[in-house]
C-alpha positions as CSV (number, residue, x, y, z in Angstrom):
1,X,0.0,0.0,0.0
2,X,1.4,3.7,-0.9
3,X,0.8,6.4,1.3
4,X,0.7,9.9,-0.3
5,X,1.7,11.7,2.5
6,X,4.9,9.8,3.2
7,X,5.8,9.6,-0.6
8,X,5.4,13.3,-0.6
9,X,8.1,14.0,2.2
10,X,11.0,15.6,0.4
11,X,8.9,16.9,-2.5
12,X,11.0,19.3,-4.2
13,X,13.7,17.0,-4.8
14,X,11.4,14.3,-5.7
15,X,9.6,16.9,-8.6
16,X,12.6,18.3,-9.9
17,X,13.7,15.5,-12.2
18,X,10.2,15.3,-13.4
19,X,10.9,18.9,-14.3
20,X,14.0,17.9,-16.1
21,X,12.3,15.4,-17.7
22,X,9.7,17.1,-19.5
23,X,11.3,20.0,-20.3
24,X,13.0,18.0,-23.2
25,X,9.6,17.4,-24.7
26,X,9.0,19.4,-27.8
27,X,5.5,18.5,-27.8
28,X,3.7,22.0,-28.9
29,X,0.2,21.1,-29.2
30,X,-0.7,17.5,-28.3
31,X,-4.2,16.0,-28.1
32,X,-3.9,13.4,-25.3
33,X,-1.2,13.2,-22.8
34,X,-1.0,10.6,-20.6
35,X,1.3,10.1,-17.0
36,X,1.8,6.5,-16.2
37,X,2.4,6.0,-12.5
38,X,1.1,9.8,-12.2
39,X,1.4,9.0,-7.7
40,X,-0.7,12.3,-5.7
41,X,-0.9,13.9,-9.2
42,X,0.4,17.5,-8.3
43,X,3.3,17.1,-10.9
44,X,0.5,15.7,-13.1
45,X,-1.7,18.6,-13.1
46,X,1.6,20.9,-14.6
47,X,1.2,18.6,-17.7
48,X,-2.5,20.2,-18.1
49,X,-1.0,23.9,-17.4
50,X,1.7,23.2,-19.8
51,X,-0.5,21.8,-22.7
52,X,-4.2,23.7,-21.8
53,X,-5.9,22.1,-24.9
54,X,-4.7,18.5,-23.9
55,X,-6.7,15.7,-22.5
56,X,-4.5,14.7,-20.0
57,X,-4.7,11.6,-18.0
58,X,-2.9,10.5,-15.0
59,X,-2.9,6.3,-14.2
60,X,-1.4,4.6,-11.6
61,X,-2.1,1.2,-9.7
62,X,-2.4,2.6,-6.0
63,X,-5.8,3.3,-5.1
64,X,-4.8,5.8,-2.5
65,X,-2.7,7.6,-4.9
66,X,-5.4,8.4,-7.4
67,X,-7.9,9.0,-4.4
68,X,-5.5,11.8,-3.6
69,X,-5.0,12.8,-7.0
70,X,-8.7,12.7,-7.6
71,X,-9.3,15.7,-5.1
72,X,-6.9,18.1,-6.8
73,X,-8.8,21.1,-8.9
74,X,-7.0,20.3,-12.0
75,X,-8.7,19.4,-15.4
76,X,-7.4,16.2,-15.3
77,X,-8.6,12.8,-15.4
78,X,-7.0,10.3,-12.8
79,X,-7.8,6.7,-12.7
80,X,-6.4,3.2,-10.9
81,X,-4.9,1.4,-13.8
82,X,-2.5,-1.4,-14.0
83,X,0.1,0.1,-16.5
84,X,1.2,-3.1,-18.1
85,X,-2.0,-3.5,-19.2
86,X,-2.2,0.3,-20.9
87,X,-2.1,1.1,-24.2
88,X,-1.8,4.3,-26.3
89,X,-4.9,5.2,-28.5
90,X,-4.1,6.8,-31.7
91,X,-4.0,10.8,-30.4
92,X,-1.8,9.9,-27.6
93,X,0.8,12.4,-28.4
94,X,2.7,12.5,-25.4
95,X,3.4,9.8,-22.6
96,X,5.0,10.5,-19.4
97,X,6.3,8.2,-16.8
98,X,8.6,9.5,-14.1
99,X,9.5,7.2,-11.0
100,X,7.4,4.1,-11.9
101,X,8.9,1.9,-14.5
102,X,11.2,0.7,-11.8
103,X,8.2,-1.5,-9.8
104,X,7.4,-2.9,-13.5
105,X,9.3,-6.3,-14.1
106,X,9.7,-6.3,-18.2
107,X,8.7,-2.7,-18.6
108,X,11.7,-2.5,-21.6
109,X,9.2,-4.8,-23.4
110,X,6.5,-2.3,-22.5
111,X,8.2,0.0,-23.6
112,X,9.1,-1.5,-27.2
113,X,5.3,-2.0,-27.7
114,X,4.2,1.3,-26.8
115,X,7.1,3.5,-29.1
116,X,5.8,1.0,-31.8
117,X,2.3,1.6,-31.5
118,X,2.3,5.8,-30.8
119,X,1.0,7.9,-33.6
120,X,4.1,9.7,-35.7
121,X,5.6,12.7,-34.0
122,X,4.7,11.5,-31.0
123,X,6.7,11.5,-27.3
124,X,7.9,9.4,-24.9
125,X,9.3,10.4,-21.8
126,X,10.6,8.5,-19.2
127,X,12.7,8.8,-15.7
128,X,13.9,6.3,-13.3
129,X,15.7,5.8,-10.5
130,X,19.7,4.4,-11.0
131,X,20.7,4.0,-7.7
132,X,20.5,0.8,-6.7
133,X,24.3,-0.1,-6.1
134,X,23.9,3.2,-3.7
135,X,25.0,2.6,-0.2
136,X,21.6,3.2,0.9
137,X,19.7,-0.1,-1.4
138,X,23.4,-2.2,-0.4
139,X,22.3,-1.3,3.4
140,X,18.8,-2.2,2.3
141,X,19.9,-5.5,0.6
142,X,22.1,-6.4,3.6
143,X,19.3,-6.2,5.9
144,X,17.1,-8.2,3.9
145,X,19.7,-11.1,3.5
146,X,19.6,-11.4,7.7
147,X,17.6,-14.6,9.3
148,X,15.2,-12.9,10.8
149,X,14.0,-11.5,7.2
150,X,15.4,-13.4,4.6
151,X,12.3,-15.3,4.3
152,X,9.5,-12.6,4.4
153,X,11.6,-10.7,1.7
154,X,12.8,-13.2,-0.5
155,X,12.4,-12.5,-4.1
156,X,10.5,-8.9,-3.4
157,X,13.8,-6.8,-4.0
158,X,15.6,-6.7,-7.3
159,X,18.9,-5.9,-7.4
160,X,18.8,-4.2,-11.2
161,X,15.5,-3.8,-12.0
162,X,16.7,-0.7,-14.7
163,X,18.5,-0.6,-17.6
164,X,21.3,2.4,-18.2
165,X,20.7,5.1,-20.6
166,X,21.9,3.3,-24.2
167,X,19.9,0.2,-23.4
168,X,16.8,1.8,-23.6
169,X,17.9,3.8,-26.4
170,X,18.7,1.2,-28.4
171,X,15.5,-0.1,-27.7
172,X,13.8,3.1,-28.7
173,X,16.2,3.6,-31.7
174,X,15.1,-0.2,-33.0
175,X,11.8,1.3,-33.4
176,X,12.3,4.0,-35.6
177,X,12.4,6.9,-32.9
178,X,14.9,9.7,-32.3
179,X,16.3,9.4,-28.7
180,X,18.1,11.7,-26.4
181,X,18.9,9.6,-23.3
182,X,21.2,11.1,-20.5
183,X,21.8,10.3,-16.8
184,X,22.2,12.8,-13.8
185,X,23.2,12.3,-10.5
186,X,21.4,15.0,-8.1
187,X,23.3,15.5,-4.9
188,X,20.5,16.3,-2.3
189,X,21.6,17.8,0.9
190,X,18.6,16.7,3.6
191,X,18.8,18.3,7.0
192,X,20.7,15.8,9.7
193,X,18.1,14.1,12.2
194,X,18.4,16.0,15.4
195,X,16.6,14.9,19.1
196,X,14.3,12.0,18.0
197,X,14.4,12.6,14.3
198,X,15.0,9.7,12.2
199,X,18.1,9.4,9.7
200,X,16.9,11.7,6.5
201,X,17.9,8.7,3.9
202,X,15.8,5.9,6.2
203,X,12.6,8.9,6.2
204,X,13.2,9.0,2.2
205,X,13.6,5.5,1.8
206,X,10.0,4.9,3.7
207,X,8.1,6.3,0.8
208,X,9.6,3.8,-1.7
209,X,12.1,1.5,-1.5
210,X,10.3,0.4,2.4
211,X,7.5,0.0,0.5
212,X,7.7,-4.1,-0.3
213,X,9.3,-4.5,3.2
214,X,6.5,-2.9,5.3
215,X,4.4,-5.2,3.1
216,X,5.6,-8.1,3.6
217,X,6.5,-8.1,7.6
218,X,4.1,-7.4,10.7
219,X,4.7,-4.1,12.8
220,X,7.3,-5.5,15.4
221,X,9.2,-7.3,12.5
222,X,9.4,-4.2,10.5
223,X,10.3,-2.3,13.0
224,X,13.5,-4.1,14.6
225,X,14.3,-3.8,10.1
226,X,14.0,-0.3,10.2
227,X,15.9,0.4,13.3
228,X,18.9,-2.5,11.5
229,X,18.7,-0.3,8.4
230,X,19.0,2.9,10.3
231,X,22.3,2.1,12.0
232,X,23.7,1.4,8.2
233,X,22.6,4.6,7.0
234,X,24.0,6.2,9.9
235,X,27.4,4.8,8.8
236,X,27.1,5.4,5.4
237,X,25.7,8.6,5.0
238,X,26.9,10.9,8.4
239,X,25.8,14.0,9.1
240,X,27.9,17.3,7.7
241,X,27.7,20.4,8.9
242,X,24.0,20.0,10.1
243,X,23.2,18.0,6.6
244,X,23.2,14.7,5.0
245,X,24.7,14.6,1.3
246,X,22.8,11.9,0.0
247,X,24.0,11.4,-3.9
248,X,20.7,10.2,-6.0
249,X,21.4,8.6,-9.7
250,X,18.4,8.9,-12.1
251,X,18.1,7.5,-15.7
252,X,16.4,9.6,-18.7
253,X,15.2,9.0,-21.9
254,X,12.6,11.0,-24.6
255,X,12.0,9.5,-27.5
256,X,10.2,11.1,-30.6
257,X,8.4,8.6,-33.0
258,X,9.3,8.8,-36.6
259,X,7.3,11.6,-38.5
260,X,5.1,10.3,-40.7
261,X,6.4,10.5,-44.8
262,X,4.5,13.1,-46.6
């Protein structure tokens, strides 16, 4: 189960590769856009201020997320969706996913079926997270491999479950699209936990990588994991002049379809 309100702790460093993201699309006057894994759907309701004449659409598979998304006053129409099941319609002129392939085992195939079957001139944008040999998902992995886990969690956390920037543009590439695909490495400074705060990495972690763990363990189990966890993170990622630099890799790639020949 998500929780909005966690997910949203840290917003503005969560939003701003979304930012970067789709500021590469030259998209000027699309007809449908569509967000897949759209979450709360604030960053979902810029696509509608950006493109006012759109018919935007935000999907994602957590029914709290689009409950939450569902009570913004934006023109923009949210829905629970499974996004392996999606598939563009013939004005989808723009698709956006940003933070979600990631939980999608096969999305590259996905993602070959969806380039192939978008209308000419049309864009594909997505982002996702490229940190998982960080020190924070090697403290998370560590954790997981200890007795009193291993069993629970077994199987529900893949160690590479993206591919780097020139896989998936030679994916895109194979189907006739024009790529720019780039990686970036944001260095976010979080303020350092002071009296009973909680590490900054293990409050960030909660709202995603946790997610499969809190899932799959009762209260007290998840609890003694979290506390294991936090004495890693500690280690690995120590406080600075009042802050924690915590390094974050993310993967992007926007594709264009091939313009239909006159």
């Amino acid at each position: 189960m998500w929780d909005p309100t966690v997910y949203r702790r840290f917003g503005s460093e969560r939003s701003r590769p979304f930012f970067d993201l789709v500021g590469q699309i030259g998209a000027e006057k699309p007809r449908a856009v569509v967000d897949l894994g759209c979450g709360p759907g604030e960053l979902t309701a810029t696509l509608a201020e950006c493109w006012p004449h759109a018919r935007v659409t935000g999907l994602d598979s957590s029914a709290e997320m689009i409950e939450r998304a569902a009570g913004l006053d934006a023109p923009v129409t949210f829905a629970v969706a499974d996004i392996r099941e999606w598939q563009p319609g013939p004005d989808t002129d723009v698709v956006v996913s940003n933070a979600a392939l990631q939980w999608v085992p096969g999305h590259q195939q996905l993602i070959d079926g969806w380039v192939a079957a978008l209308p000419p001139g049309a864009w594909f944008a997505m982002q996702v997270p490229g940190n998982f040999d960080a020190p924070s998902h090697r403290a998370l992995y560590a954790v997981a491999d200890t007795p009193p886990f291993r069993n629970a969690i077994d199987g529900l956390l893949r160690d590479e479950p993206v591919g780097d920037p020139a896989a998936y543009a030679a994916r895109m590439t194979a189907a006739g699209a024009t790529v720019d695909a780039w990686e970036t490495t944001y260095l976010h400074l979080l303020p350092a936990a002071t009296g009973a705060d909680e590490h900054p990495v293990l409050r960030w972690m909660d709202g995603t990588a946790l997610r499969p763990v809190r899932a799959a363990l009762d209260a007290e189990a998840f609890a003694a994991f979290r506390a294991d966890l936090a004495e890693r993170l500690a280690i690995a990622y120590p406080a600075v002049n009042g802050m924690v630099a915590f390094p974050f890799r993310r993967i992007f790639v926007v594709a264009r379809t091939a313009l239909s020949v006159a």
